[in-house]
N, C-alpha and C positions, 0 to 999 in steps of 0.2 A: 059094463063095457058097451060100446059101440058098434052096430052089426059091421062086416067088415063088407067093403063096397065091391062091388060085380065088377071079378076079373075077366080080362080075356083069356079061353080056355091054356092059352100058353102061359101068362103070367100064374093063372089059379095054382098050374101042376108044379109049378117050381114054389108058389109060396106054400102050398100043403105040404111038399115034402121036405120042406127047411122049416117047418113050423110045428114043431110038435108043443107040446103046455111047455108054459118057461115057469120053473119055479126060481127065481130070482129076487128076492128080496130089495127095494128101490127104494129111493125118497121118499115117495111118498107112503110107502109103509109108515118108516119112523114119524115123518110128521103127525101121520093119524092118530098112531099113539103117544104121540106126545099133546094131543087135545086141537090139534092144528091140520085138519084136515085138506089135501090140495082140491084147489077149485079147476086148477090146467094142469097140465103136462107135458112137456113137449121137447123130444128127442130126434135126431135122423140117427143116431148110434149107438142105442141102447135103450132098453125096456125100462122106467123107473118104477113099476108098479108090479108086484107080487103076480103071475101067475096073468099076463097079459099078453094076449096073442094078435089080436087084431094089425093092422099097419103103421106100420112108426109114420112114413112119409109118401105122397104120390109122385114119380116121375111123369114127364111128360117128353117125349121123342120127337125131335127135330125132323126127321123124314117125314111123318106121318100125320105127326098131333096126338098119336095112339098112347094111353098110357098105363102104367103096372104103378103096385104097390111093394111094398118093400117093407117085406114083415120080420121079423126076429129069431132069430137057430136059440139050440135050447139054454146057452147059456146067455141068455138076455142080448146078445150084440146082434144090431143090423145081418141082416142075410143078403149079403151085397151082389148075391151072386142071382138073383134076381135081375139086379140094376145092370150088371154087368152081360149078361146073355140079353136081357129085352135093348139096351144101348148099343149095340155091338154095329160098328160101321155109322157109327152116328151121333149124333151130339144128344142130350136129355139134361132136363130142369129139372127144379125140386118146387113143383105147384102146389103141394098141399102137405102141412106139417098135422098129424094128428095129435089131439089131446087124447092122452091115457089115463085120464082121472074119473072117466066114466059121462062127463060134464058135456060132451059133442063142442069142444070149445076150439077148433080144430086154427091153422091159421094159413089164412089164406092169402093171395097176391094184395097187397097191397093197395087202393084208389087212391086216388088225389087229394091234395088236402089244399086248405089254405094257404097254408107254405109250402114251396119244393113242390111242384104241380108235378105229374108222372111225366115220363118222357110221352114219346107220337104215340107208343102201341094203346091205343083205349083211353089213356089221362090213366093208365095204372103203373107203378112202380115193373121194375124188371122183376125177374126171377133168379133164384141165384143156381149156377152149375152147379150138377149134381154129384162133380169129381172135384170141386176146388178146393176143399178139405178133409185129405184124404189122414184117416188117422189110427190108430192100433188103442183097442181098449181090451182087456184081458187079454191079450195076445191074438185077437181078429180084428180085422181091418174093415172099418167101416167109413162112411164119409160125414162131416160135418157140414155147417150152411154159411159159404163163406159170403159174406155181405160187402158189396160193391157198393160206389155212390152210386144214386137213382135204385136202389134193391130194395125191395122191403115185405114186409107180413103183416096182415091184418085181422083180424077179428073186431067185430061194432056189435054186433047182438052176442052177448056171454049170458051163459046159463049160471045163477048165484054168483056173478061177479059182487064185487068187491064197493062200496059206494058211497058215498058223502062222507062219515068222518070213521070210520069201520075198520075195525083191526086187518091186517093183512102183512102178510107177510111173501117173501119171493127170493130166488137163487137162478145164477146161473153162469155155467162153463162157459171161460171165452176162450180165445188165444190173446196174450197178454206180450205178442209180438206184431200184432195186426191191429190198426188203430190210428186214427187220424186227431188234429183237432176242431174235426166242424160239426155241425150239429145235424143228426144226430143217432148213434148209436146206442140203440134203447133194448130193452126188455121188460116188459109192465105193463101196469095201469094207465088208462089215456080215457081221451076225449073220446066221446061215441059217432060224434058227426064231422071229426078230424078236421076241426077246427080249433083254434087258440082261443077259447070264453076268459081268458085269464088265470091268475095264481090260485093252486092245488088243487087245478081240474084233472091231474095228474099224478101218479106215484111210480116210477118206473127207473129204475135202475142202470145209471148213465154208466160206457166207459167207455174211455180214453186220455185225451192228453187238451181237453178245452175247459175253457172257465180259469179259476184260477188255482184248481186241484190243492198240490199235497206237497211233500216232501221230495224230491229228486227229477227227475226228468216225465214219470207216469211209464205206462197211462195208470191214474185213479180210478177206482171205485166210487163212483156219486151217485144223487138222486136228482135222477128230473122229475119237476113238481110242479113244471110251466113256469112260464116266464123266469127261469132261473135254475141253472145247476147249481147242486149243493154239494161239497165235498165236505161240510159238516155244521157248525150251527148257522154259519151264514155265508155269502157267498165266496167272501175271503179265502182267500189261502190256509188250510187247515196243517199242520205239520204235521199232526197224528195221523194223517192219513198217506201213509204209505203205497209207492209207487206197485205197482204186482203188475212186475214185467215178466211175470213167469210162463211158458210156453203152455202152460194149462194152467190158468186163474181160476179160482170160484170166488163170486162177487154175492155178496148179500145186504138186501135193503127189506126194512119190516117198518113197520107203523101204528100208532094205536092214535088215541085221542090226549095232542098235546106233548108227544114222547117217539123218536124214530131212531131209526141205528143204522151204520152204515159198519160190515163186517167185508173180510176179504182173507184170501191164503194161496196157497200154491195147493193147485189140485193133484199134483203127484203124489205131494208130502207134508206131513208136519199138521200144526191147528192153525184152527182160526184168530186172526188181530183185530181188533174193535176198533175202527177210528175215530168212529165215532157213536155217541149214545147220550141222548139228552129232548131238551125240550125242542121243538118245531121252532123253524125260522120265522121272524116277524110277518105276521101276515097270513100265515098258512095253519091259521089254527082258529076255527075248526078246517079241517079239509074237506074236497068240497069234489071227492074222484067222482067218474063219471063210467070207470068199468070196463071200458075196451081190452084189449090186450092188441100189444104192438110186439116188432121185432125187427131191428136194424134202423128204425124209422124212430121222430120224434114224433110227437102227438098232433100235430099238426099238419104231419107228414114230411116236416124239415129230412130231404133225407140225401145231405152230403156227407156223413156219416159212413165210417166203413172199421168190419171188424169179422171176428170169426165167431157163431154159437155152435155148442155142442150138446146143451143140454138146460133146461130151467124150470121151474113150476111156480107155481104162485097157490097162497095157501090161505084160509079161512082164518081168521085170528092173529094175534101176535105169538110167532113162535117162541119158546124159552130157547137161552145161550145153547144149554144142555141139548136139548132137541135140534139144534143146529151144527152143534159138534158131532152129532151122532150122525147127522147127515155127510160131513164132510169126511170122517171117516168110511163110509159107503162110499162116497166119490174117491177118496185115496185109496179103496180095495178095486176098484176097475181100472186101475193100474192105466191112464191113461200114455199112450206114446205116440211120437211125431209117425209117420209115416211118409214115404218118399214121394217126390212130387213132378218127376219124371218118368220116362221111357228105360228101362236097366238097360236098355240097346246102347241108349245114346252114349251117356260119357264115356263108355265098354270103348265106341269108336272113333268118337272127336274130344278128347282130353282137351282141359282147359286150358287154355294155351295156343292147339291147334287154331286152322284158319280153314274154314268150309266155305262152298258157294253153293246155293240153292236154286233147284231146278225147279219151273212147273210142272203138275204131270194134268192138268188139264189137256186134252187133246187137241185142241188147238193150239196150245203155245209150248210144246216140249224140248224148244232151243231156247225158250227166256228164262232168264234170270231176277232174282232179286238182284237191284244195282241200288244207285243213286245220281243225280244231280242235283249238284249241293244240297239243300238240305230235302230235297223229294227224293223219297223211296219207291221205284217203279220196276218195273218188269223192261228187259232189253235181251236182246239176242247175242248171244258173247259165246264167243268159241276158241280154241287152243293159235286161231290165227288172231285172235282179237289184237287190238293195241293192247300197249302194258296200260295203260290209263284207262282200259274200259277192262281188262281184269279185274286189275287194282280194286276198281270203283264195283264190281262184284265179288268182292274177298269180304269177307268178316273172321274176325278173330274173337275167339268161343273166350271169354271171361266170366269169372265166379259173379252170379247175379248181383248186381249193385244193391237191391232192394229186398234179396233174401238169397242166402248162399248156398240153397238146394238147390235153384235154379239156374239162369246164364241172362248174361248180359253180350252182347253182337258187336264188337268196336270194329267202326271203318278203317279198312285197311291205309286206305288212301288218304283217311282225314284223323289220324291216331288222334283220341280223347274225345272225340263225337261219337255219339251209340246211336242204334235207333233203338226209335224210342214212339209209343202214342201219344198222337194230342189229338182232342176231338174226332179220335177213334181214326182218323189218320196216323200211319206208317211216316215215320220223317228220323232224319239222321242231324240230329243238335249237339254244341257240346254238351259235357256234361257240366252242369251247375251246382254241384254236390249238393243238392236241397235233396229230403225226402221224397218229395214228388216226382221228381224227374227220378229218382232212382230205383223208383217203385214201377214208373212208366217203361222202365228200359229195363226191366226184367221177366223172364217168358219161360216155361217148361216143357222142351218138347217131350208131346207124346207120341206113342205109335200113331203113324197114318191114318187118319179118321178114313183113309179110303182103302187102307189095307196097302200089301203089294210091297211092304218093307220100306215104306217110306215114313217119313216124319211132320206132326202138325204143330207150329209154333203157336204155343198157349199162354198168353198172357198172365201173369201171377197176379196182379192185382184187381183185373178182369176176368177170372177163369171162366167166362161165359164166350169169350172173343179170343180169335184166333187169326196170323196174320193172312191176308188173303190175295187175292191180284182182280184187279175189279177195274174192264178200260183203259189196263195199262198202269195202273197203279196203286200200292199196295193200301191196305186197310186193317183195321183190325174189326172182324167185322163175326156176326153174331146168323146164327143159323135160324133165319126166320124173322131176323130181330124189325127193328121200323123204318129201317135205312135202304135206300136201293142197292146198296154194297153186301146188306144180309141176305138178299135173295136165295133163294131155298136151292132153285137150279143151279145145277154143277157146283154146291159147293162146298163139298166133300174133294172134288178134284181141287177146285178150286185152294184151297185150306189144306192141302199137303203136300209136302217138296221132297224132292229126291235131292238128299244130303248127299257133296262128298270134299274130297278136299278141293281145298281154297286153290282156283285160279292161279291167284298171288300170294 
């Protein structure tokens, strides 16, 4: 194991006394004996490794910069409650994914690559929030690492990585309801200098709904291998490879010399399905990996890619069928469950259906409102003497999230079938185009008031890192610290929380 990194004396006394030894038996137990040792490990929700205390994940806190670890209660699940007292009144990332294989193969933000350059902060990928997948594994609530585009993880120096034509094998928990088709949402083996050298500098474990996948709508289970996704011997459409639209996926890709498999299941229930298993696609034999390890990102750093991880490893050798059922078993006994993606305040008091209007509680602007003109979403002063058309145009009507139905979707009162919605991290009021993106865009989770005081912060679902904000007079979805002048640090905790109540109009 890994010494565990120097808390601040407040984070130390909450992870000591939520950490006592976990005996819990993990992945990578089974793989060990089964001749297939893990080279990584890497969880925000659970220990995979027998008797592992050290920190699953580092947060990092929006106020300050300051940050804690987030170590594991004794039956293996995240100790969230860590996260949740050092967070409190404030936003927090998830900076550092630790490997529990003993290997320091830990994963870190992201740099730039060849492709998909990092946004402004540094040329490094974002981070992803450290509440955007909130999820139930044995019956404790821990969070997942929900992957946005521009989001990603990196590691370039691995301790016994994996390399030119060398057995390996890898697994990992997605959400199989979160998922796009661009490139690229990864877990694997990559490039060391996050560059594209060409075909099977790469082994890494594709999913979603890009290339020309499988059988049904997806998202598939594939292998990126550079310069091409594989959903089985070539890059065609594979039918044996089954869509696994399941809300907990396990996806598995292994390799040896000349011979690869692409396996997949439902991680609540049931076995593993093979879609595929055979000889390497033309070209990629011998392979030619180079050992990094990625996450949400393609190897190149392609990363408009977006999905949910809750768990993966990557292991020494080609594992047997047997050894991999035996893991998936272990995965269907942590009993994985959705957990709720709101405030229990909220729908308690604006049912869907209802019509809210939103107040700032910044100190300066406590008579403005979220409004609109046409399709700009701003801040305006509207009161019980207001016109009915400046009501109106301050009314929203609370509807089931268009893009996920734990959350809510905001339709203008005054303009029925237009939501707001982000584009370019601007707030704006468009119809809806019933495309996925836009209904993804125009879907938001309030939580409790990042500023307290019983008010509400609207959280974007697909963004869980941005929240809408009022910036100048007009609205943003805007990120706490993030590269933008609209993230600015100052006031915007005020800034980022509204006094809900009912609609105007």
């Amino acid at each position: 194991m890994f010494s565990r990194p120097s808390l601040s004396a407040f984070a130390l006394g909450l992870a000591l006394a939520g950490s006592p030894a976990n005996a819990v038996e993990g992945p990578c137990d089974i793989y060990a004996a089964g001749g297939t040792p893990c080279i990584a490990a890497h969880s925000t929700v659970r220990t995979l490794v027998d008797g592992f205390t050290d920190a699953l994940y580092k947060i990092t806190r929006g106020s300050d910069g300051a940050n804690a670890y987030v170590t594991a209660l004794p039956n293996g699940v995240a100790n969230i409650s860590i996260q949740e007292a050092f967070c409190q009144s404030t936003t927090c990332l998830i900076s550092k994914i630790y490997d529990q294989s003993g290997n320091n193969n830990h994963l870190y933000q992201a740099p730039k690559g060849s492709n998909g350059p990092g946004p402004e902060s540094g040329g490094h990928d974002f981070l992803a929030s450290a509440i955007g997948a909130p999820v139930y594994v044995n019956g404790t609530k821990a969070y997942g690492v929900f992957i946005s585009p521009k989001t990603g993880y990196r590691n370039d120096k691995v301790k016994n990585s994996i390399t030119g034509d060398d057995p390996e094998g890898m697994y990992a928990i997605f959400d199989g309801t979160h998922y796009n088709n661009n490139c690229c949402f990864d877990y694997g083996n990559a490039e060391t200098d996050n560059k594209d050298p060409g075909a099977g500098h790469m082994e890494a474990i594709y999913f979603g709904n890009g290339g020309h996948g499988g059988s049904g709508d997806g998202p598939w289970v594939g292998a990126d291998l550079e310069n091409g996704l594989f959903p089985g011997r070539t890059q065609s459409k594979n039918d044996d490879n089954q869509s696994l639209n399941y809300r907990f996926a396990t996806t598995i890709l292994k390799g040896k010399q000349n011979e690869w498999a692409l396996r997949g299941g439902d991680a609540t229930n049931g076995s593993l399905m093979t879609m595929y298993s055979g000889e390497r696609p033309s070209g990629y034999n011998p392979m030619k990996k180079e050992g990094a390890i990625i996450l949400g990102i393609g190897g190149d750093n392609s990363n408009r890619g977006q999905g949910t991880f809750y768990e993966g490893v990557m292991t020494k050798g080609y594992p047997s069928d047997e050894t991999e059922d035996a893991v998936q078993k272990n995965i269907v006994a942590a009993q994985y469950a959705p957990a709720g993606l709101v405030a229990e305040s909220f729908p308690k008091t604006y049912a869907k259906g209802s019509t809210i209007s939103l107040r700032a509680t910044t100190e300066c602007c406590k008579n403005l409102y979220i409004s609109h003109s046409g399709s700009t979403v701003k801040t305006a002063a509207v009161s019980s003497s207001s016109s009915d058309d400046d009501k109106k145009a301050a009314s929203w009507a609370v509807q089931t999230g268009l893009g996920n139905s734990d959350c809510y979707s905001f339709e203008s009162v005054d303009s029925p079938g237009s939501y707001i919605r982000h584009y370019n991290y601007k707030l704006q009021v468009d119809k809806n185009d019933g495309t996925k993106q836009f209904s993804e865009n125009a879907t938001f989770c309030p939580q409790t008031g990042i500023n307290g005081d019983g008010h509400f912060s609207m959280r974007s679902w697909n963004y869980p890192a941005r929240y809408w904000r009022h910036w100048n007079g007009d609205g943003y979805l805007a990120g706490n610290g993030g590269p933008y002048d609209f993230d600015a640090t100052a006031s915007f905790n005020d800034d980022a929380s509204w006094a809900v109540s009912k609609g105007f109009a």
